[in-house]
PQR file of N, CA, C, O and H, with PARSE charges and radii, in Angstrom:
ATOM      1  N   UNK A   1     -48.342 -37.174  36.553 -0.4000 1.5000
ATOM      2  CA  UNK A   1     -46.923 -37.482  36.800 -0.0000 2.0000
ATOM      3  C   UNK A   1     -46.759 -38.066  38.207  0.5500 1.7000
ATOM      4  O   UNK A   1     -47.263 -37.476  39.163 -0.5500 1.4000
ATOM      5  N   UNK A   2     -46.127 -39.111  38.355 -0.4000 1.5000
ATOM      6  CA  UNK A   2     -45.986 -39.982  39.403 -0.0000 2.0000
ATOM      7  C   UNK A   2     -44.640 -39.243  40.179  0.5500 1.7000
ATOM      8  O   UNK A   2     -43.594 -38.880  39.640 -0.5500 1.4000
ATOM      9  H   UNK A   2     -45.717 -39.590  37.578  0.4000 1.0000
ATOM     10  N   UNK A   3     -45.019 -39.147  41.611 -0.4000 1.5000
ATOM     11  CA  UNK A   3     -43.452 -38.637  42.785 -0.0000 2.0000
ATOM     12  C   UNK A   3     -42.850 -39.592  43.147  0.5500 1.7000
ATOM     13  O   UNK A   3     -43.085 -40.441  44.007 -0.5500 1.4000
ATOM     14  H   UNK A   3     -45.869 -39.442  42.049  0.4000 1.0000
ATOM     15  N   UNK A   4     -41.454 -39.327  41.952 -0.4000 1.5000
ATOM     16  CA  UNK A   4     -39.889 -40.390  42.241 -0.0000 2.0000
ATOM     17  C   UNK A   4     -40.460 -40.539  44.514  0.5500 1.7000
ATOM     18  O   UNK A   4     -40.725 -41.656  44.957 -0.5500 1.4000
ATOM     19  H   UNK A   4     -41.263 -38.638  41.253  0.4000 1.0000
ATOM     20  N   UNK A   5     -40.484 -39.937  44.969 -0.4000 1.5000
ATOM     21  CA  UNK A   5     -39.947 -39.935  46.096 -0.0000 2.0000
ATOM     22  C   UNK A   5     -41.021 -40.941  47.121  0.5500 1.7000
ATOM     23  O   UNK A   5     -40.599 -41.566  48.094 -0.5500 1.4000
ATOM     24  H   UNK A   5     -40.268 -39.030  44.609  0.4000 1.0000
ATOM     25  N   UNK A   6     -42.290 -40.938  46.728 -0.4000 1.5000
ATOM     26  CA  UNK A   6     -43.445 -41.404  46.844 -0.0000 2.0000
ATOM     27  C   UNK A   6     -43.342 -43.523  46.593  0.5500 1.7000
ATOM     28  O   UNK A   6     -43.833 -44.522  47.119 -0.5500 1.4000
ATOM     29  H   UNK A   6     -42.633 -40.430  45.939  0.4000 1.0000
ATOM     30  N   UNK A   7     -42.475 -43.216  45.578 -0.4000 1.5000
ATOM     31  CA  UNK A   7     -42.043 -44.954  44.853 -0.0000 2.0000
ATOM     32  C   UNK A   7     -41.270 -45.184  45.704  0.5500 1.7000
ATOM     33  O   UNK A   7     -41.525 -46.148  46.425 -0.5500 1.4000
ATOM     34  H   UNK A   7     -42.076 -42.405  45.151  0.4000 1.0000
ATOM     35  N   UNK A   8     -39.748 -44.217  46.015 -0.4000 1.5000
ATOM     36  CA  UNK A   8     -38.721 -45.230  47.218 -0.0000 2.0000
ATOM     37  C   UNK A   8     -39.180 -45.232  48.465  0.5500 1.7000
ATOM     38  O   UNK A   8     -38.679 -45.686  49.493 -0.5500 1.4000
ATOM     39  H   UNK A   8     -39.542 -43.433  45.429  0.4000 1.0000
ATOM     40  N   UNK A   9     -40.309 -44.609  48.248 -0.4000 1.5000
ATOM     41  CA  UNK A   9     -41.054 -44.835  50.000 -0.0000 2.0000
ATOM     42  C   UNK A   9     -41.588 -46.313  49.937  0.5500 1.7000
ATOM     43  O   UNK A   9     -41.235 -47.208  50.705 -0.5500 1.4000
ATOM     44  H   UNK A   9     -40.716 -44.240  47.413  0.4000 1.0000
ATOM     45  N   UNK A  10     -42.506 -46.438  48.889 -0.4000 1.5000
ATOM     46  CA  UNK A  10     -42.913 -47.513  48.380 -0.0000 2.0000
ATOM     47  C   UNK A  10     -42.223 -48.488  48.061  0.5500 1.7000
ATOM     48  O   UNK A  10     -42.893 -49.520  48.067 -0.5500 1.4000
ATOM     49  H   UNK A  10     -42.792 -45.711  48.265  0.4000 1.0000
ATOM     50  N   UNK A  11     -41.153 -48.635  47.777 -0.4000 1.5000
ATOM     51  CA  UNK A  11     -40.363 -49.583  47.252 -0.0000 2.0000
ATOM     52  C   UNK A  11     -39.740 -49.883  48.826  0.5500 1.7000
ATOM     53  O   UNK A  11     -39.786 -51.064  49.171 -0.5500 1.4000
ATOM     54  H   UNK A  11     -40.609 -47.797  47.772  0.4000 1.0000
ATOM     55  N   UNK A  12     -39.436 -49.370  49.339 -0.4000 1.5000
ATOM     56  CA  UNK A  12     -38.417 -49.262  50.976 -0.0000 2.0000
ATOM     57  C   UNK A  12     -39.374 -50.053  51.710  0.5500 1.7000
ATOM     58  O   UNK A  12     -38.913 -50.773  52.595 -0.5500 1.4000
ATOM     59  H   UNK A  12     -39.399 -48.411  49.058  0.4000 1.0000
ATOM     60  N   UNK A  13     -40.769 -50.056  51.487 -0.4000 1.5000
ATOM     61  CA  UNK A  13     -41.959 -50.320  52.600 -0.0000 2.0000
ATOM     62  C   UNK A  13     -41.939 -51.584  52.202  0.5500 1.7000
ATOM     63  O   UNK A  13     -41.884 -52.395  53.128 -0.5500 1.4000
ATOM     64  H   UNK A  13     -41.144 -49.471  50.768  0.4000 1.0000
ATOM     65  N   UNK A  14     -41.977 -52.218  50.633 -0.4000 1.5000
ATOM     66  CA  UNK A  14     -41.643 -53.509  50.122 -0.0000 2.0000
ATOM     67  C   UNK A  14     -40.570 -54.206  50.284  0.5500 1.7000
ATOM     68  O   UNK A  14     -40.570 -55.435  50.359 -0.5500 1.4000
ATOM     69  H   UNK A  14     -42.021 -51.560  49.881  0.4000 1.0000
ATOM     70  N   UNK A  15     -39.372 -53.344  50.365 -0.4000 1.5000
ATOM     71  CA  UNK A  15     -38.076 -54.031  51.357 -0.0000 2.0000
ATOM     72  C   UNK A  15     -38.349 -54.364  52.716  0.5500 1.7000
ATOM     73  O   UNK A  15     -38.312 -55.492  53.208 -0.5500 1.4000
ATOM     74  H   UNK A  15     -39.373 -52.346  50.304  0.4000 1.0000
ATOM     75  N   UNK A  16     -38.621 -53.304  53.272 -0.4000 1.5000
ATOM     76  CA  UNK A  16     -38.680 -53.917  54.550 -0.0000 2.0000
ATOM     77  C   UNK A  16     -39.705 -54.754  55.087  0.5500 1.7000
ATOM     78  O   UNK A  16     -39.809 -55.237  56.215 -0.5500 1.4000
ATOM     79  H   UNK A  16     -38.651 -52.388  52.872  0.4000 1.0000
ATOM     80  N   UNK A  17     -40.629 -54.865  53.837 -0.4000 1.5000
ATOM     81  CA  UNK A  17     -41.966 -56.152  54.671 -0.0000 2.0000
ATOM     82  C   UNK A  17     -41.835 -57.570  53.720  0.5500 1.7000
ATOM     83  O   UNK A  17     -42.470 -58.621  53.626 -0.5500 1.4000
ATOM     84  H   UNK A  17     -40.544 -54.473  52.921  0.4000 1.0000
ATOM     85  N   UNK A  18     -41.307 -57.306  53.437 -0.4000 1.5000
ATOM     86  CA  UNK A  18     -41.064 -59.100  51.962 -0.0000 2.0000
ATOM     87  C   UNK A  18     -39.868 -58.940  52.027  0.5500 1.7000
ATOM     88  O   UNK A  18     -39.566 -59.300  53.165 -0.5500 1.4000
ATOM     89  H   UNK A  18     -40.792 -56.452  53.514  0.4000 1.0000
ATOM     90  N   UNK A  19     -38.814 -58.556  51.407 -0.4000 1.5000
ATOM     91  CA  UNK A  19     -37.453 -59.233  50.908 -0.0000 2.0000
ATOM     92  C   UNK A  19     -36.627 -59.001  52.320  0.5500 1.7000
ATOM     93  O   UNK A  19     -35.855 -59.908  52.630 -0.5500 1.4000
ATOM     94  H   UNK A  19     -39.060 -58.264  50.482  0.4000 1.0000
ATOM     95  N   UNK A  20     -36.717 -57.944  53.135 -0.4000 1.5000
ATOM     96  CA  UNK A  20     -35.854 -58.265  54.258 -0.0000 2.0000
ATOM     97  C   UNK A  20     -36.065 -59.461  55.034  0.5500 1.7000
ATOM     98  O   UNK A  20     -35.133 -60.202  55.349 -0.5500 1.4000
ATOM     99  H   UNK A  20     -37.344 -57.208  52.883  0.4000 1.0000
ATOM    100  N   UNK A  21     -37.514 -59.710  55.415 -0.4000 1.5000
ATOM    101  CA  UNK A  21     -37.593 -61.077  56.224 -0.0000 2.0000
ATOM    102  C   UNK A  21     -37.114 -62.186  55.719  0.5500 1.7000
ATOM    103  O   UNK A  21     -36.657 -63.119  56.379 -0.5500 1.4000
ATOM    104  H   UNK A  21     -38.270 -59.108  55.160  0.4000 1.0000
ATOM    105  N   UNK A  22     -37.200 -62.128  54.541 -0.4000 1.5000
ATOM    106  CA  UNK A  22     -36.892 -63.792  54.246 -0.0000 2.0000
ATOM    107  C   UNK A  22     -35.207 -63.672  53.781  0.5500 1.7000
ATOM    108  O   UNK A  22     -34.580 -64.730  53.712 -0.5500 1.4000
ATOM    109  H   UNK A  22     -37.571 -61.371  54.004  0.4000 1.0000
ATOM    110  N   UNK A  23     -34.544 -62.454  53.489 -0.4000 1.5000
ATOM    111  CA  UNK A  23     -32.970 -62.485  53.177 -0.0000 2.0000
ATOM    112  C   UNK A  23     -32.343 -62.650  54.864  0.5500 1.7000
ATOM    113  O   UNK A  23     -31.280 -63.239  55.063 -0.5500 1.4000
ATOM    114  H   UNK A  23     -35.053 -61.595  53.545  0.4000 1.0000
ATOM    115  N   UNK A  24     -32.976 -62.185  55.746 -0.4000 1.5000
ATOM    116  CA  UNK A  24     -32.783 -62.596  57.264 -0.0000 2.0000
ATOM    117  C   UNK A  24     -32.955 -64.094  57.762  0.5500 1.7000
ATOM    118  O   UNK A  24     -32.087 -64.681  58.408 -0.5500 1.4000
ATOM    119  H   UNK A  24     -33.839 -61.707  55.585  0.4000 1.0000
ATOM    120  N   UNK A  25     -34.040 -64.587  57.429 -0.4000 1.5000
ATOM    121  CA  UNK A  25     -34.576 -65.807  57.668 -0.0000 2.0000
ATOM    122  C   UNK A  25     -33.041 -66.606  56.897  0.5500 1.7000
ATOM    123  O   UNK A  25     -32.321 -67.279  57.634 -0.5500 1.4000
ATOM    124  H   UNK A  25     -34.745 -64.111  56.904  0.4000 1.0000
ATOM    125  N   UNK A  26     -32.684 -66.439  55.413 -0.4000 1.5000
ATOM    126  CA  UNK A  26     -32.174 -67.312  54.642 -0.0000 2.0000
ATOM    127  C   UNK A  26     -30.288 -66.894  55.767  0.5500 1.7000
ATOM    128  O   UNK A  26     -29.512 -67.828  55.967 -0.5500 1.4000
ATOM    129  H   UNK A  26     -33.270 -65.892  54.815  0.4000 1.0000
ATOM    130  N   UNK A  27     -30.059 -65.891  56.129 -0.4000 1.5000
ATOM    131  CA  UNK A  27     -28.927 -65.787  56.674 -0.0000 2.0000
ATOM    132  C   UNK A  27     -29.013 -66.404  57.958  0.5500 1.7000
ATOM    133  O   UNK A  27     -27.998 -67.022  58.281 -0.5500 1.4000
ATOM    134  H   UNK A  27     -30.689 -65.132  55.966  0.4000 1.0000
ATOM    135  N   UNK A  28     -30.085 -66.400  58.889 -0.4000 1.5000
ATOM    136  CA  UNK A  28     -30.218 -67.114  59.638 -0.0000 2.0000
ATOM    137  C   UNK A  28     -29.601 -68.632  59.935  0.5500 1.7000
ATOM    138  O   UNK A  28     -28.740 -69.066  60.700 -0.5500 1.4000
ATOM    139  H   UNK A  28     -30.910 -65.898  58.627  0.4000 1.0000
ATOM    140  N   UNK A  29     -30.767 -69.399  58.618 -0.4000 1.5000
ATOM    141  CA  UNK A  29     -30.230 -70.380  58.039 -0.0000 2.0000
ATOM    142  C   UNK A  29     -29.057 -70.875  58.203  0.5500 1.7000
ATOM    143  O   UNK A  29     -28.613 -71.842  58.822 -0.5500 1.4000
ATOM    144  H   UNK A  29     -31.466 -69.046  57.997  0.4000 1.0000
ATOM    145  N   UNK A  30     -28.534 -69.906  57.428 -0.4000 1.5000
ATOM    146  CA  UNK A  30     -26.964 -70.375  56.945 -0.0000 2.0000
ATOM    147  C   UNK A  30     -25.843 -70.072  58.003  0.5500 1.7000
ATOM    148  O   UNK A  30     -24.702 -70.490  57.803 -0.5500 1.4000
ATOM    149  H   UNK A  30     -28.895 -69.120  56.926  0.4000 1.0000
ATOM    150  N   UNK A  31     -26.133 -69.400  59.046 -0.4000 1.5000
ATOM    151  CA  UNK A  31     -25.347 -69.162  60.059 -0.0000 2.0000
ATOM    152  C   UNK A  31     -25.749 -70.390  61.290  0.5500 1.7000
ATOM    153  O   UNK A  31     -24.975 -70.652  62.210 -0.5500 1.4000
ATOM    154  H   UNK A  31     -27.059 -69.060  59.209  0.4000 1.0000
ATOM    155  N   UNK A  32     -26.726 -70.881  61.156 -0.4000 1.5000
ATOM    156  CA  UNK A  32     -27.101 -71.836  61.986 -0.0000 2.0000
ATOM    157  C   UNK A  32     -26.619 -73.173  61.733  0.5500 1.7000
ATOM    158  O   UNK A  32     -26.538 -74.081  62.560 -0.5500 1.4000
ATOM    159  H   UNK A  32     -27.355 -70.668  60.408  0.4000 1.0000
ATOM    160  N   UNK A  33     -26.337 -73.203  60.627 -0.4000 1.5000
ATOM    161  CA  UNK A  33     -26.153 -74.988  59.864 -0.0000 2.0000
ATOM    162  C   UNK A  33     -24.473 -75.134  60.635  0.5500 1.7000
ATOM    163  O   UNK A  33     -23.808 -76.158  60.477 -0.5500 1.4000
ATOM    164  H   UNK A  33     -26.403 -72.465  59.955  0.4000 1.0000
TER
END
């Protein structure tokens, strides 16, 4: 049996190293234009 709590660690560690940089990068962007 897999620990729910173990995944949103995991999942949080994947937010914050892939989808935050580049949803930052893309707001960046768009605040710059």
């Amino acid at each position: 049996m897999f620990n729910l709590k173990d995944w949103s660690s995991v999942i949080r560690r994947c937010i914050n190293g892939i989808i935050y940089p580049i949803t930052s990068q893309i707001v960046y962007t768009i605040c710059t234009i």
